[in-house]
Each structure stands twice: as C-alpha cells, then as structure tokens.
TORDODREN-812330 format. One record per residue: x, y, z of N, C-alpha, C in turn; residue number from 0; residue in three letters. Coordinates in steps of 0.1 Angstrom, whole numbers. Layout:
! residues N
X;Y;Z;X;Y;Z;X;Y;Z;NUM;ala
...
This chain:
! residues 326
-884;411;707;-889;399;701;-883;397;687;0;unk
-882;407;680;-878;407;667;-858;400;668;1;unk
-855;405;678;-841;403;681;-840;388;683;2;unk
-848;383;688;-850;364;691;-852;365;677;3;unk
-860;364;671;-868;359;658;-848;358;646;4;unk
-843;372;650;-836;370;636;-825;365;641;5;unk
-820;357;658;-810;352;661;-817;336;654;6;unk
-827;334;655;-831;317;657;-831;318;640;7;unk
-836;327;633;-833;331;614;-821;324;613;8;unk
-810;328;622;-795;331;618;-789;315;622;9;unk
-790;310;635;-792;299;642;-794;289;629;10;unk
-812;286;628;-810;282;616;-808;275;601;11;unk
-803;290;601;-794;290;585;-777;282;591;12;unk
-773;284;596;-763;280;601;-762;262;602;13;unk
-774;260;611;-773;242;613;-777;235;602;14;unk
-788;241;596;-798;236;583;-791;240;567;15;unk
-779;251;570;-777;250;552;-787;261;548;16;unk
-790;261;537;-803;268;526;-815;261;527;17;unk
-824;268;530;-838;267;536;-850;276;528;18;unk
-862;270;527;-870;279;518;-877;289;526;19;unk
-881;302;523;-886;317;533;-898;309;538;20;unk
-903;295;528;-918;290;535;-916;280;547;21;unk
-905;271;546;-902;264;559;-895;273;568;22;unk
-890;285;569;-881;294;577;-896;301;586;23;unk
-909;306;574;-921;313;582;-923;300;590;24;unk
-927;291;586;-932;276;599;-930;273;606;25;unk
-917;273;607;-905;273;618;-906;281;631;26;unk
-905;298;624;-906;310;638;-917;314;638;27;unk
-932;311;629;-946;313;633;-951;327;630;28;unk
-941;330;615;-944;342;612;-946;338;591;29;unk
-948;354;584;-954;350;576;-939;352;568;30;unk
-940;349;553;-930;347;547;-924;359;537;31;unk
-931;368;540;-932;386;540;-921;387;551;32;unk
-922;384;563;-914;391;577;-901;379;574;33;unk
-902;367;568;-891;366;569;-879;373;559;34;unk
-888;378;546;-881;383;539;-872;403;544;35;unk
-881;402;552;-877;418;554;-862;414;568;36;unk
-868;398;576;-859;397;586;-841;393;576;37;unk
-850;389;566;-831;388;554;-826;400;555;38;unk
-834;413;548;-827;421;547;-821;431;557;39;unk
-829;427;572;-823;431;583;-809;427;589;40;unk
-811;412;584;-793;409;587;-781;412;576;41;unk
-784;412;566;-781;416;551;-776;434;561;42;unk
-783;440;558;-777;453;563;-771;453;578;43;unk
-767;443;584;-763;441;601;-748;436;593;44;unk
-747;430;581;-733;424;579;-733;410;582;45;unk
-742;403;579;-743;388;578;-744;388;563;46;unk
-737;380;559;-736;378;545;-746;368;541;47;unk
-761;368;543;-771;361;536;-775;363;524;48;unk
-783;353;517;-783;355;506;-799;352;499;49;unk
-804;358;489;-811;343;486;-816;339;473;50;unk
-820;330;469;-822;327;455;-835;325;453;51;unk
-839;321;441;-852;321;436;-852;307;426;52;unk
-865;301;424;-865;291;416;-861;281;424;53;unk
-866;267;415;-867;255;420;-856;249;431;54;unk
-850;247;441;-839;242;447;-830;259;458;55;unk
-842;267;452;-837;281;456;-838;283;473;56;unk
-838;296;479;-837;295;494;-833;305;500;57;unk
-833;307;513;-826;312;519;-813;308;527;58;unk
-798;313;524;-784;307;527;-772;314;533;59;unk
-766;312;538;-753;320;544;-741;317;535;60;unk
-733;325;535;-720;328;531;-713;314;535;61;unk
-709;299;526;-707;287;531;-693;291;543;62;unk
-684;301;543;-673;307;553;-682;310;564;63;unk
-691;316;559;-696;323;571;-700;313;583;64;unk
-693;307;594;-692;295;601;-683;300;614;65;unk
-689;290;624;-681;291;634;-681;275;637;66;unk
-670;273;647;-667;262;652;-668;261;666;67;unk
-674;245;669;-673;241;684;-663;231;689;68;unk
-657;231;696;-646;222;698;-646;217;709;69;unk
-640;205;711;-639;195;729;-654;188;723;70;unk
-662;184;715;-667;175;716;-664;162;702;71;unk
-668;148;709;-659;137;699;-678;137;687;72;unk
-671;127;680;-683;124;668;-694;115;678;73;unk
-690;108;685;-699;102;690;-706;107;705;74;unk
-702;118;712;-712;130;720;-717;134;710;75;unk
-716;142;698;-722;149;688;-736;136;684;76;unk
-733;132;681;-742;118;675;-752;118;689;77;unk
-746;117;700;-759;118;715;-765;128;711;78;unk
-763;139;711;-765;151;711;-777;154;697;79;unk
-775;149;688;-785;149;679;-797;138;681;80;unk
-798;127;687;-811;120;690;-818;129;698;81;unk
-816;132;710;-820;141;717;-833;148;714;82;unk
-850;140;721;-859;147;718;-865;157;729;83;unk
-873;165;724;-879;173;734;-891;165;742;84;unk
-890;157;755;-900;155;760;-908;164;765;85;unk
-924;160;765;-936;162;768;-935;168;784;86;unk
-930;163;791;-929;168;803;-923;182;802;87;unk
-909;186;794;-905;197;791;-916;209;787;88;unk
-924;202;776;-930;216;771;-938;219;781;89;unk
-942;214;789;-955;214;799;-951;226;810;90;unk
-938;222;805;-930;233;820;-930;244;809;91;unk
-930;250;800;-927;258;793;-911;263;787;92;unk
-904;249;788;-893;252;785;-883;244;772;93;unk
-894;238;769;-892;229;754;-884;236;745;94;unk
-890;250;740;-883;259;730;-872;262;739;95;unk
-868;264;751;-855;270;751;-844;257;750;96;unk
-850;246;752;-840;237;753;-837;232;737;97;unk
-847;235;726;-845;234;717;-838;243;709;98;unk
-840;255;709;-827;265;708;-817;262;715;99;unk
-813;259;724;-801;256;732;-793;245;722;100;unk
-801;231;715;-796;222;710;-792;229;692;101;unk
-799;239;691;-802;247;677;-787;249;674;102;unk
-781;262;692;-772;268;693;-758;255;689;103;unk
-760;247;696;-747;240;693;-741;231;684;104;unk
-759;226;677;-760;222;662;-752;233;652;105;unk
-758;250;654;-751;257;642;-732;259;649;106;unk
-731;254;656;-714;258;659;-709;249;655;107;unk
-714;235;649;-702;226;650;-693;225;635;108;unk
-683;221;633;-678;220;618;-688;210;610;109;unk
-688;216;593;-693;210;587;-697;195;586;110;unk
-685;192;585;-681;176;587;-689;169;595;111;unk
-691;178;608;-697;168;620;-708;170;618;112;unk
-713;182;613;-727;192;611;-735;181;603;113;unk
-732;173;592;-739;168;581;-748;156;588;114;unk
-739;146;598;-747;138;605;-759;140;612;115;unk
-761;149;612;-777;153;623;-789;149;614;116;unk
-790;150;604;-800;145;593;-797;127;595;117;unk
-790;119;600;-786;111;590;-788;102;606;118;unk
-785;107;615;-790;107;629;-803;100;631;119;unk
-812;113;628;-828;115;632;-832;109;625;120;unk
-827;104;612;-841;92;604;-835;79;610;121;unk
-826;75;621;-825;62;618;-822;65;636;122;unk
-828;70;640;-831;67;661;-846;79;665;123;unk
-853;77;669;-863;85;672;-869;83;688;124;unk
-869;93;699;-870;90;708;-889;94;712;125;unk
-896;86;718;-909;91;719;-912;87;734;126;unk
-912;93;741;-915;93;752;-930;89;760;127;unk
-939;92;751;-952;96;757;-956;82;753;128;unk
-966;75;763;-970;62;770;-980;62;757;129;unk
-982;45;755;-996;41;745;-1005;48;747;130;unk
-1010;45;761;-1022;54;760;-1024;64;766;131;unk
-1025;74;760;-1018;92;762;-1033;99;770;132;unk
-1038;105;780;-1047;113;783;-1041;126;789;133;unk
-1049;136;786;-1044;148;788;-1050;152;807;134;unk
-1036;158;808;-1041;155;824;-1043;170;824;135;unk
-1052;178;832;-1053;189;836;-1039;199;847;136;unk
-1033;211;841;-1022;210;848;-1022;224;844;137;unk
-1031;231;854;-1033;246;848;-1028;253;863;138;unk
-1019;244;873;-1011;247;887;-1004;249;886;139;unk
-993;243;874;-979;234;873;-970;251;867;140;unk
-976;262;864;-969;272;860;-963;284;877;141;unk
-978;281;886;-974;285;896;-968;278;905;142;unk
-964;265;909;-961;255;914;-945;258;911;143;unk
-941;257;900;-933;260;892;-922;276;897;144;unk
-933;289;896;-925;294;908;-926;299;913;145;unk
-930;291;925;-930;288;940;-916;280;944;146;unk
-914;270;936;-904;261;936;-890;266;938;147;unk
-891;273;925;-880;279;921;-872;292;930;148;unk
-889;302;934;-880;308;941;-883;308;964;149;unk
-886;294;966;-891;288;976;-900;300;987;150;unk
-914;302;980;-923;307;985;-935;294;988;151;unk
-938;295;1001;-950;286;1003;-963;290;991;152;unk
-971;277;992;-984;276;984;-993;275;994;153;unk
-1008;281;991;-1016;273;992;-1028;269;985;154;unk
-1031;253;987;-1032;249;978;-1046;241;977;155;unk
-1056;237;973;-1067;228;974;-1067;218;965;156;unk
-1067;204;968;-1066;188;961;-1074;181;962;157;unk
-1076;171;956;-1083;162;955;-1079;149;962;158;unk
-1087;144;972;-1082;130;982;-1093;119;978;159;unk
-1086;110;985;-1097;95;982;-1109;96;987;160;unk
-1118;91;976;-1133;88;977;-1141;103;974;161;unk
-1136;105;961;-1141;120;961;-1138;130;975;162;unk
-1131;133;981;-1129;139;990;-1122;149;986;163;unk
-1123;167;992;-1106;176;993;-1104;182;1003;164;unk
-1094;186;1002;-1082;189;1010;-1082;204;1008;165;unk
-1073;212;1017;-1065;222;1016;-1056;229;1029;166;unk
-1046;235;1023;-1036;235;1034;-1023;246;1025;167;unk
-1016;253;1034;-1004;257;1028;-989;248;1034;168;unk
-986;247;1020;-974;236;1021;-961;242;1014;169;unk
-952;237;1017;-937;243;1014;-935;229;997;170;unk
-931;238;988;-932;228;975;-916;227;970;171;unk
-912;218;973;-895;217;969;-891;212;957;172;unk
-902;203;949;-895;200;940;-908;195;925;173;unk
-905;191;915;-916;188;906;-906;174;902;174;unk
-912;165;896;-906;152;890;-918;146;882;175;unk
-917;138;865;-926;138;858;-918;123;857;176;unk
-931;115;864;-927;101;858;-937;95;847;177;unk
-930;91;835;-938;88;823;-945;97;821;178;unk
-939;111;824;-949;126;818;-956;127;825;179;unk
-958;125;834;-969;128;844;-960;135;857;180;unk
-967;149;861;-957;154;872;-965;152;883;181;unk
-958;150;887;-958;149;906;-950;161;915;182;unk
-957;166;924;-948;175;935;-950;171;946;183;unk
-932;176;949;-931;165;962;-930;178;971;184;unk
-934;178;985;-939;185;990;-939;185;1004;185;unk
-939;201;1015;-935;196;1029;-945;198;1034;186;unk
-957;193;1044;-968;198;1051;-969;191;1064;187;unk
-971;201;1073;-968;196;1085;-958;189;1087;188;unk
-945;193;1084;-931;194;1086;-930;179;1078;189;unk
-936;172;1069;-939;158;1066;-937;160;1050;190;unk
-927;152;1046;-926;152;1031;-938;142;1022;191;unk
-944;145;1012;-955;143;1006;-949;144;993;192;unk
-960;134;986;-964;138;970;-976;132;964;193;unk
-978;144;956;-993;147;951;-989;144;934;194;unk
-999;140;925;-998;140;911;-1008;156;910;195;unk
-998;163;903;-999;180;899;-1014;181;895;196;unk
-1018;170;885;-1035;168;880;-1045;168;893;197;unk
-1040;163;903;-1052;164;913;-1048;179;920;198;unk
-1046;184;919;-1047;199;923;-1054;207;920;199;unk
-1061;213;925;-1074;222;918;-1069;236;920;200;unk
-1066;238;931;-1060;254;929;-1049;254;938;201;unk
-1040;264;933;-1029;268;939;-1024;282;941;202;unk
-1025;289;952;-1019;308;947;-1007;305;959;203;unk
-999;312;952;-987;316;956;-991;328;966;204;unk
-980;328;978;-983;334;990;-968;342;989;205;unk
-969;355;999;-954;361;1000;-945;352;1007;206;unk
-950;344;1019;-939;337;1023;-930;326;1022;207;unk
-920;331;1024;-905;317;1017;-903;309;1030;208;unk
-898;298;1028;-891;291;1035;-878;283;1032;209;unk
-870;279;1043;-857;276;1040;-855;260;1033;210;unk
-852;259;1026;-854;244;1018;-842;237;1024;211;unk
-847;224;1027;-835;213;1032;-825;212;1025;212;unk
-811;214;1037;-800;214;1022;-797;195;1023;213;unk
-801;190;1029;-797;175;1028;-807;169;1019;214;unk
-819;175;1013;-829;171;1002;-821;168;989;215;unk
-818;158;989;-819;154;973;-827;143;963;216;unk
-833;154;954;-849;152;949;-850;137;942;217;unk
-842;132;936;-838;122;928;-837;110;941;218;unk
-825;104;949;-829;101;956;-839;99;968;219;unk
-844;110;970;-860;109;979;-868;99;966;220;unk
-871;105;958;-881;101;947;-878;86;944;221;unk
-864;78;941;-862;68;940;-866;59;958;222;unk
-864;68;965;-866;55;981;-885;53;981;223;unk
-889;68;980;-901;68;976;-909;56;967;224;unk
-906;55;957;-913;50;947;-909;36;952;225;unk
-900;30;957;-895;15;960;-904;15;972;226;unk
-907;22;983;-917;22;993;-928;21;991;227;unk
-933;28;979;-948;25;975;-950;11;971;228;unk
-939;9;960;-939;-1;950;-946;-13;960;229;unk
-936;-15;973;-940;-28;985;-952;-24;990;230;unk
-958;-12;990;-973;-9;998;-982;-13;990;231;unk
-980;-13;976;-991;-16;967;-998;-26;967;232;unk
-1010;-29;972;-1020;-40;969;-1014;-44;955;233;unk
-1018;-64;960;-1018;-73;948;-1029;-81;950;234;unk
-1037;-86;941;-1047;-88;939;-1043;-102;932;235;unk
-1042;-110;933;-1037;-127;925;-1046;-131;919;236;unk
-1046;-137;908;-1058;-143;900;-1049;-156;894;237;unk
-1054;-170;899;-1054;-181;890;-1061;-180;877;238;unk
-1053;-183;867;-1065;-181;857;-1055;-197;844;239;unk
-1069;-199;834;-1063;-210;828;-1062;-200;813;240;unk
-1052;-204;807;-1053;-194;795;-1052;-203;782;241;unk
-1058;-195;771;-1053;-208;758;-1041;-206;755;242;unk
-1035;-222;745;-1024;-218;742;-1023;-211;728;243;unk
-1008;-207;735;-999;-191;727;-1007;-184;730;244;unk
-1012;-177;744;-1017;-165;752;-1003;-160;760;245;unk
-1001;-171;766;-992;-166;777;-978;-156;771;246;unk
-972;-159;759;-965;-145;753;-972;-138;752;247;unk
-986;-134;753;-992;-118;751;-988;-116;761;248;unk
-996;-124;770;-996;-117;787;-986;-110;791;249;unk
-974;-117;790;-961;-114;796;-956;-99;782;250;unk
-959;-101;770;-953;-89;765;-964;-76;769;251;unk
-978;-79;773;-986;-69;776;-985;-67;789;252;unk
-982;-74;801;-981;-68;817;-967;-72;819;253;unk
-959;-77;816;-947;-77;823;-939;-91;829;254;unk
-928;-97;831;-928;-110;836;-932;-107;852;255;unk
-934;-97;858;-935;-95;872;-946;-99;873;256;unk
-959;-93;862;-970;-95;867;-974;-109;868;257;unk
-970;-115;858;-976;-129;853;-962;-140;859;258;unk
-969;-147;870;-958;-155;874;-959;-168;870;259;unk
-946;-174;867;-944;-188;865;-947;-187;850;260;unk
-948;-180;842;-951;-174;829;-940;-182;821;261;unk
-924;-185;826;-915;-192;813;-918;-208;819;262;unk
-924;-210;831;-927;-227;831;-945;-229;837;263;unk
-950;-227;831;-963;-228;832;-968;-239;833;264;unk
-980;-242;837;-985;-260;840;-993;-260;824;265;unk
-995;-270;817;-1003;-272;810;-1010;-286;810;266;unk
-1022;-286;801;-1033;-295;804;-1033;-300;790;267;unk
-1040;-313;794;-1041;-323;784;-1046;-315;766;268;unk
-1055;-303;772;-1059;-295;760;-1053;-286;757;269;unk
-1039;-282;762;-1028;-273;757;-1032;-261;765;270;unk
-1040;-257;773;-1043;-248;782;-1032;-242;790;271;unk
-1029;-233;795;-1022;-230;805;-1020;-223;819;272;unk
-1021;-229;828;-1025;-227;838;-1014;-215;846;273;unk
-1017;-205;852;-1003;-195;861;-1014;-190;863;274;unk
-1006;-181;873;-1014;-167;882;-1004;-153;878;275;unk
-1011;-146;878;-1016;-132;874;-1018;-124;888;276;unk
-1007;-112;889;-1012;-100;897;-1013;-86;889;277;unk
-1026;-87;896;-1033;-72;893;-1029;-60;911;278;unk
-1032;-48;905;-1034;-42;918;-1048;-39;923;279;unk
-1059;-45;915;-1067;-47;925;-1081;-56;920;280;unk
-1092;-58;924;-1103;-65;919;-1105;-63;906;281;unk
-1110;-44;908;-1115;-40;896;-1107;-43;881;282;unk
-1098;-37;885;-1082;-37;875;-1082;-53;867;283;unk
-1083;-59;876;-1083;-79;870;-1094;-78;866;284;unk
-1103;-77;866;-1117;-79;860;-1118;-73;846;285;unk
-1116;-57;846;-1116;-50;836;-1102;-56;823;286;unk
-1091;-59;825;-1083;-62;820;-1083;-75;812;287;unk
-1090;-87;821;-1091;-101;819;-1102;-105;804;288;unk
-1116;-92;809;-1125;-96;802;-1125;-92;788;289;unk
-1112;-84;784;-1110;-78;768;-1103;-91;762;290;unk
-1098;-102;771;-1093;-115;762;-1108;-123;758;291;unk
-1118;-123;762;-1129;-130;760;-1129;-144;768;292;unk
-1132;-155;755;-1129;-167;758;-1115;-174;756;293;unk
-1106;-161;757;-1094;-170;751;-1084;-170;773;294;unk
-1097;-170;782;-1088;-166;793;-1099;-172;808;295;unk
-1099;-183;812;-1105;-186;824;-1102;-187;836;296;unk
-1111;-178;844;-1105;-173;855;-1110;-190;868;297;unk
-1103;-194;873;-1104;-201;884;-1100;-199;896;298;unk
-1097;-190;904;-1097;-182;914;-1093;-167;915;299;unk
-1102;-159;923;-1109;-162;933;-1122;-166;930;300;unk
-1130;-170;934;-1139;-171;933;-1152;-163;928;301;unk
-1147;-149;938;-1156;-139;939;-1154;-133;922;302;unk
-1139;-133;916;-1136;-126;903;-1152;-134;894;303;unk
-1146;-150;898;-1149;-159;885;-1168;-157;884;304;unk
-1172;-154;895;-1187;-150;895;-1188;-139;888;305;unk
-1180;-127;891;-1182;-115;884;-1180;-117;870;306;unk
-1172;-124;864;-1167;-123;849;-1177;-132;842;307;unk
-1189;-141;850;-1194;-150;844;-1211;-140;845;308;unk
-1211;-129;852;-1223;-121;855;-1220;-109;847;309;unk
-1213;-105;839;-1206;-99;830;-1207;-103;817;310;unk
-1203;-115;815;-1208;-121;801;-1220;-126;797;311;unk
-1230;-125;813;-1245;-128;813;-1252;-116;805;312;unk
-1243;-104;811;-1249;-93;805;-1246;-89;793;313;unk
-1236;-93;786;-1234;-89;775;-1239;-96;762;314;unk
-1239;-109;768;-1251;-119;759;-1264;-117;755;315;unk
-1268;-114;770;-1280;-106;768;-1284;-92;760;316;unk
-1275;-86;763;-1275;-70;756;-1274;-73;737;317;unk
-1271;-87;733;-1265;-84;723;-1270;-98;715;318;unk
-1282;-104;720;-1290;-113;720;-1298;-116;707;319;unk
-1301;-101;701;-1308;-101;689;-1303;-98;674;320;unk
-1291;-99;677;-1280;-92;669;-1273;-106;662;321;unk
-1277;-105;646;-1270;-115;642;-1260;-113;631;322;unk
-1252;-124;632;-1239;-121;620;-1241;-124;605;323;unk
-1241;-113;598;-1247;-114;582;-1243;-125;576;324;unk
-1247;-133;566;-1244;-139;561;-1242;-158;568;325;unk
C-alpha cells in the first residue's frame, strides 16, 4: 500500500510542479506527517525531492528530474485533459485507476505541453450526471461485475411489474450505464434480456461458467435494443392550449420530439397556442402539465382535462384559508 501511496506522491509532483504536504495529505487520504516521512522515503530511494518552507513553499522535484511522452500532437493532449471521471466509473470501482492512469500520462509529457492542463480544465468541464440525480441502490453491480468478467452464471432475485419478483439463474454478459444508470444485459432461457442493476435485489455468484457468444457485440445489441424499445414505448397525446412565450419552454424542457408542430403552432385571437404534446403515459402528462399551473390548458383527452380540473379542485380547497399578506 505504502508502494502506491509514494508512486501516486511521485506521479504527482511530476504533473502538478510544487505542491503543499496539506494538498498532497488530501489528495492520497493520509495525514501530513506520513507525507513528510513518504519525502524522505523517496529522498533516500534517489528521487531528488525537495522541500521548502514558508509562504509559496512546498513539496517539488528536481525541475530535470522529468520524463518524456512522445507520438502524441497538442491537440490529443488537450482531449486528454478535459477528460472527466464519470459516475458510472466510480460505481464500478474503477474511477481511481482511470484517474491514475490519466495522472501517469499527465506526469510524462514535456513541460511545454504539461502547462496546458490547468488552462484546459477552467475553460471545458464535463458533468455527466442528469438534473435530477437520485441514488439508485446498486449493492449487486460489484458481483455482477465478476461474474461478467469472469463468465460464471448468477443467481439472481428482481423486481417485476406491479410489485411483483422474480428469480432465476441467468448467464450475465455484459453491464452498460445509460445516463449513469447501469443496466445488465443478460441470457435466461437461452433469451437475451435487460434489467436496470437497481431492480435487483440479490445476486450470488455460482461456480458455474458458461461459454459467451462470440458473435455478441455489446454496443450494437444495446443500440438495436434501445431503437426497439424506443417504437414499443406508449405515447400518450395531449392537445393542450398554452400561453404565449410557453411553447420555447416546452420544447427547451421535453424536446422538439415531444411537443409537435412546436416551430408552427396554431394561434388564437388571444395569443394562445394551440399543439399537442406526447407523454409516455396518463400519469406522466398529468404530473408534468399541472407544475405550469394556469399558464397551460389541456383540451384533450378528455379524461386528462377532468383530472387536472379535479386536481385544482383539490388544491383550492386545501389552501382555501390561506391568505396573501399584505
């Protein structure tokens, strides 16, 4: 452990320049005592470290003390530094190695190219993880993981529609995390499947392997997949009349798919705007529609426009005795 600790020390000092022993403890999660003792471990190994004291002071390498990486141009280097660690990564437990990995090739490159990384990161930031973030339960995804890896069946117990579960041992070929959310795609009864990893409740690994399709490739399955769902997916249509300068929300908040006829819309003598809206289902349009308030009238289906008008009955009422100060 100590042997990681004073390569990622050495790592670095190398990509970062002169660093203080308090951002160096932060960094590898130790105190600023161990990193002083990890100086003078490389200091007697023959790395020419150093360190100073006082304002602007630090811990630094010998500015020679350098190696070079070669075959890559300024602008792979420049990819190579936006480069963030997605959420799906750490989940698998492999964030830190991929971040050492980036560490390793950050401290090899010449100076020159070296300085850009700073100058990089304040001006591109990659963030992956969706507006609205919930933590999904994924206490499988380490044994899932390897099983996968080293193709041993699971078995496994999940969660199915209408509160219902399941269980069965299945052959698990692959993991895929769309918008951070993983999914495994999966063989059961000789039948390719996929499950979101959160609905799984338990999973143990069994001694037996099976032979993985060599004509499986995960990327394409996953792309025909998702285009097959996409056409299975209930649509739900809602006429609705909206006020005007609504219809740019709509379209920047669901999408031009959802909201059709959105760049030529009908309008009414009161500047209203009339288009339809798909949802993927009742509930979904109902819940979504009724956070615009009055600024959104539903005119079909029918069955919605009763609900949203038995909805605002109740909230009037709930909130009946409640007046606004002043």
């Amino acid at each position: 452990m100590r042997a990681d600790r004073l390569l990622s020390l050495l790592l670095m000092l190398q990509s970062r320049g002169r660093l203080s022993a308090r951002r160096l403890a932060e960094a590898l999660e130790v105190s600023e005592r161990t990193i002083y003792r990890d100086v003078v471990a490389l200091s007697t190994a023959g790395v020419p470290v150093f360190t100073e004291r006082g304002p602007g002071g630090g811990v630094s390498l010998v500015e020679s003390y350098r190696t070079s990486l070669t075959g890559l141009t300024r602008d792979e280097i420049q990819a190579l530094f936006i480069l963030t660690i997605p959420t799906a990564l750490d989940q698998l437990g492999i964030g830190r190695d991929v971040k050492n990995a980036l560490l390793k090739l950050s401290a090899n490159l010449p100076a020159a190219l070296r300085d850009g990384q700073q100058r990089v990161r304040q001006r591109i930031y990659l963030d992956s993880t969706p507006w609205t973030r919930s933590e999904q339960p994924l206490a499988c995804l380490p044994v899932i993981q390897q099983a996968i890896w080293n193709n041993r069946r699971i078995r496994m117990r999940y969660r199915r529609p209408f509160s219902s579960e399941a269980e069965g041992t299945v052959e698990p070929y692959g993991l895929v995390a769309k918008a951070n959310v993983w999914h495994l795609v999966f063989a059961l009864s000789e039948r390719l499947r996929v499950i979101q990893v959160s609905e799984i409740i338990t999973a143990d690994l069994l001694e037996e392997t099976f032979d993985r399709p060599s004509d499986l490739d995960l990327q394409r399955f996953w792309e025909e997949w998702l285009q097959k769902n996409e056409s299975r997916r209930p649509i739900f249509t809602v006429t609705i009349r909206a006020a005007p300068g609504l219809v740019a929300e709509l379209v920047r908040r669901y999408g031009a798919r959802m909201v059709e006829g959105a760049f030529h819309p009908e309008t009414d003598s009161e500047g209203w705007q009339v288009l339809e809206l798909h949802f993927e289902t009742f509930i979904s349009a109902r819940e979504r529609l009724l956070g615009f308030g009055a600024a959104v009238e539903v005119l079909e289906p029918e069955q919605l426009r009763l609900s949203m008008a038995d909805f605002g009955r109740q909230i009037a009422a709930l909130y009946s005795d409640w007046k606004i100060p002043g």
